[in-house]
C-alpha positions in Angstrom: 0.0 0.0 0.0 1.7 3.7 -0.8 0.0 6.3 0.6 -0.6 9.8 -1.5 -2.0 11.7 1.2 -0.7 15.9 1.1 1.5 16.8 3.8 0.4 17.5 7.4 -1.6 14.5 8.3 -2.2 14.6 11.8 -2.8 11.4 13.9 -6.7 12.7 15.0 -7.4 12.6 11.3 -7.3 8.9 11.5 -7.5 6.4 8.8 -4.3 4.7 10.0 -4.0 1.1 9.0 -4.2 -1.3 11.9 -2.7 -4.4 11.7 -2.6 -7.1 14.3 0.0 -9.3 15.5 0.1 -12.7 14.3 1.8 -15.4 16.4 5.3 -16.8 14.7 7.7 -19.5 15.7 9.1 -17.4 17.9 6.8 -17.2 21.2 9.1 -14.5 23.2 9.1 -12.3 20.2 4.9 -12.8 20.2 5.2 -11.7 23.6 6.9 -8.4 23.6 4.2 -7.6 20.6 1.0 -7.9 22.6 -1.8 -5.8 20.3 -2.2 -4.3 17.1 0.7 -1.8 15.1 -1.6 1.5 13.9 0.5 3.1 10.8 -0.3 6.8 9.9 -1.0 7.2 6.4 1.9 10.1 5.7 2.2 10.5 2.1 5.1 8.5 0.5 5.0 5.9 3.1 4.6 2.1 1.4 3.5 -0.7 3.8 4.1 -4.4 2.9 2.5 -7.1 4.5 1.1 -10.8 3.8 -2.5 -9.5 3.5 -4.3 -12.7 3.4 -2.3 -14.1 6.6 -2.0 -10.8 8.7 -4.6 -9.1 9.8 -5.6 -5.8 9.3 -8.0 -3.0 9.4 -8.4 0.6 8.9 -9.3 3.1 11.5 -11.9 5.5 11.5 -11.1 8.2 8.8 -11.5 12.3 9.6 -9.6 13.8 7.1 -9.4 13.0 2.7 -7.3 9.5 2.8 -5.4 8.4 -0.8 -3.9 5.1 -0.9 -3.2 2.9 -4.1 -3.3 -0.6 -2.8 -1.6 -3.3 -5.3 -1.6 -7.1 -4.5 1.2 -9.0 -6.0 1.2 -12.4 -7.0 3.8 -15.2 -8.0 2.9 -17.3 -10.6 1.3 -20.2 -8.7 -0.7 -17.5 -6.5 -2.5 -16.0 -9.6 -3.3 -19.4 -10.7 -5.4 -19.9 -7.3 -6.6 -16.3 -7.4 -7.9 -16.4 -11.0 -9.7 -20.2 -10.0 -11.0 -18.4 -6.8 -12.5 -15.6 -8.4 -13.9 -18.1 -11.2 -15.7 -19.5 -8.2 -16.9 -16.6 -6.7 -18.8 -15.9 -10.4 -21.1 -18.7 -10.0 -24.1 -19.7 -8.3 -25.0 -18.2 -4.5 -21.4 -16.0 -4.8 -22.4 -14.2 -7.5 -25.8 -12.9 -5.9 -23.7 -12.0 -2.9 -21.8 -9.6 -5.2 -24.6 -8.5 -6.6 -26.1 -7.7 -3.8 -22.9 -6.3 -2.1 -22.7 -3.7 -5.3 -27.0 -2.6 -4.8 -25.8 -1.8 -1.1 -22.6 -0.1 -2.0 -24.8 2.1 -4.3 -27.5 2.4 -2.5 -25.4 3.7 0.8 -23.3 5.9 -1.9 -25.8 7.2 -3.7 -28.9 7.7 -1.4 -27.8 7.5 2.0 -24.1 9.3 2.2 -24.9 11.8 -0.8 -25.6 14.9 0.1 -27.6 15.7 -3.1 -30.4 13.7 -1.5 -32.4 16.5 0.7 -33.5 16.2 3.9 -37.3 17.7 3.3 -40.0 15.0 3.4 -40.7 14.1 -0.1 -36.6 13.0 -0.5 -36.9 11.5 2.8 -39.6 9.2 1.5 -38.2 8.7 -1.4 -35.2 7.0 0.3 -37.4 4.8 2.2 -38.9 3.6 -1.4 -36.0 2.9 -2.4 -34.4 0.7 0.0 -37.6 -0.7 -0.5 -36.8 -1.7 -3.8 -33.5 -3.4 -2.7 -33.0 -7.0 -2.8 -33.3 -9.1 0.9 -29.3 -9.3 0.7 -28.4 -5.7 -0.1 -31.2 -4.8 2.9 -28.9 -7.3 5.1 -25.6 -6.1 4.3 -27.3 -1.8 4.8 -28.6 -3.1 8.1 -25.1 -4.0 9.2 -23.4 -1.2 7.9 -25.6 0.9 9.4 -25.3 -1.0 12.8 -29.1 -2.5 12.7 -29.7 -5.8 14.1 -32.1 -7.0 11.2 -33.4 -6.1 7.4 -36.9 -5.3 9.6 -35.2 -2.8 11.4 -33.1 -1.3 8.8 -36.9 -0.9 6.1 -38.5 0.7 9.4 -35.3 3.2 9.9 -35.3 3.7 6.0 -38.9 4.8 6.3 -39.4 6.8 9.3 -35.5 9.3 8.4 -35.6 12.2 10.1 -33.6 15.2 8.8 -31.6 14.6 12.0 -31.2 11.5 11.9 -30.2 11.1 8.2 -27.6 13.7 9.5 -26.1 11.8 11.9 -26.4 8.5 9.6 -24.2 10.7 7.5 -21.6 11.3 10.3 -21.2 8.0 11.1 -20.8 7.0 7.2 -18.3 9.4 7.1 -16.2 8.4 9.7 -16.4 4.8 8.1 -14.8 6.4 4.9 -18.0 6.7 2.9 
């Protein structure tokens, strides 16, 4: 990952990438590392790291965060990767990526956008259309936007407030979105 971020990034603007130790052969060296690493995201800076054996997150961003993020393979990995991805293509997968790109759109295009008002008749129209959105893509909003269930997730898509599409707002932007 290199990071492209301007100058002056300040460690409350967040988006740092998290990653969490992973136990190795050697068990004092495990010891002395005892939670996760956070690295800042200061232009120029390139981390490396086995992304499918360590784990890793990204915090809470506050600030614009640029990052190009390239995944190398040797020739044996992109063999595996291209029969993986052939998989995910097919049957069940496939409508779970479908579904994951009518959520993605419908949280970056209805919910986080601010060119959707906050008077009644756009506030309604946001509840029609999460109406419209398959049971999966309702799952996958309902978690993002930290409801237990699709029931909840209809009922809080048709009941927005102004206030409380604000604050959905917030919280999607401190997720990134």
């Amino acid at each position: 990952m290199i990071y492209l971020n301007e100058a002056g990034w300040k460690k409350e603007d967040g988006g740092m990438l998290r990653v969490w130790n992973v136990a190795g052969e050697d068990e004092e060296e495990d010891k002395s590392r005892s939670g996760p690493v956070d690295i800042m995201p200061i232009g120029g800076r390139i981390a490396m790291f086995y992304s499918d054996k360590v784990p890793h997150e990204v915090t809470a961003t506050m600030a614009n965060r640029t990052a190009l993020t390239v995944w190398y393979y040797d020739g044996v990995e992109r063999s595996e990767a291209v029969a993986a991805s052939k998989e995910l293509q097919s049957g069940d997968e496939k409508g779970d990526m479908e579904a994951q790109k009518e959520a993605s759109d419908f949280i970056k295009n209805t919910l986080a956008s601010e060119e959707v008002g906050e008077d009644k008749e756009s506030l309604r129209k946001v509840g029609e259309v999460a109406g419209r959105l398959s049971a999966k893509a309702i799952r996958i909003c309902a978690g993002i936007c930290g409801l237990p269930d699709e029931e909840s997730f209809k009922a809080a898509a048709n009941n927005l407030s102004p206030e409380g599409l604000q604050d959905l707002r917030r919280g999607l932007r401190s997720m990134g979105i």
